[in-house]
C-alpha positions in Angstrom: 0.0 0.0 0.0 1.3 3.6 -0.8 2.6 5.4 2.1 0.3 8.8 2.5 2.4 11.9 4.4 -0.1 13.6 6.9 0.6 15.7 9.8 -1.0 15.4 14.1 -0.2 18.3 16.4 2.2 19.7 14.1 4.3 16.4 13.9 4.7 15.2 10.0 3.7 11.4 10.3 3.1 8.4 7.8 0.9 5.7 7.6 -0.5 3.6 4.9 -3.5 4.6 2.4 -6.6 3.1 3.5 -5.8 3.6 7.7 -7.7 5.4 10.0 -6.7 8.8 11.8 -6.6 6.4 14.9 -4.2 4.0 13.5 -1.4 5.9 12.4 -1.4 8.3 15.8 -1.0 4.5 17.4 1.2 3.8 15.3 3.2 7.1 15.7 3.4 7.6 19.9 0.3 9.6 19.9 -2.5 9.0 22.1 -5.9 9.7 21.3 -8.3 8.8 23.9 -10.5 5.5 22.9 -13.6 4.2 24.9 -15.8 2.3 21.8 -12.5 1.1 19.6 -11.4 -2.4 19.3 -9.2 -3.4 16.4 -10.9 -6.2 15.6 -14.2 -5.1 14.9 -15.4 -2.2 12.4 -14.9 1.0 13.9 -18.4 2.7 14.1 -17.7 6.0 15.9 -20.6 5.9 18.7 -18.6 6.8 21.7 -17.1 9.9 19.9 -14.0 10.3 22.3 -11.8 9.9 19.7 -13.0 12.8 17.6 -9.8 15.3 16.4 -10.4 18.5 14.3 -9.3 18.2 10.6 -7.8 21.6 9.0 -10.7 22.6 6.3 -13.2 20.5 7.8 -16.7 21.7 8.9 -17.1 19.5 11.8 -14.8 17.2 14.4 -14.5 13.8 12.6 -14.0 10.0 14.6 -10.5 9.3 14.5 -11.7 5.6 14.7 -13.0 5.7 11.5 -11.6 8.8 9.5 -9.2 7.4 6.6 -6.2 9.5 6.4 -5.8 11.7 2.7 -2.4 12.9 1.7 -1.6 16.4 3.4 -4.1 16.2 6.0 -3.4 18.5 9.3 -4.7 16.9 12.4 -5.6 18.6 15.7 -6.4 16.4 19.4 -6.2 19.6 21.1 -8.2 21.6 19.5 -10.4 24.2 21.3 -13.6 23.4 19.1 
């Protein structure tokens, strides 16, 4: 799978096309607080504890389930 370049809390990470937000901050040493997610079932968002903001995004989006997209700019701090 094609690496895809995105960056969390102003830290440039990679991860492979087709994971979630979730995944590659595990992946990287960054925590994002879980309560619903368990990697071995499909990730349906309910808890909403893992929601991040997404630069150009309307609303806070489910880590859990958010595929990355190359160039994406990832907040778990965010004020919103």
């Amino acid at each position: 799978m094609k690496k895809i370049t995105i960056t969390i809390n102003g830290a440039q990470v990679s991860g492979r096309e087709g994971t979630t937000i979730l995944e590659v901050a595990q992946e990287n040493g960054i925590d994002i607080p879980t309560l619903c997610y368990r990697p071995e079932l499909t990730p349906i968002g309910a808890c909403r504890i893992c929601v991040v903001e997404v630069e150009g995004s309307k609303t806070l989006a489910g880590a859990c389930h958010t595929p990355i997209t190359q160039g994406m700019v990832i907040h778990t701090h965010s004020p919103k």
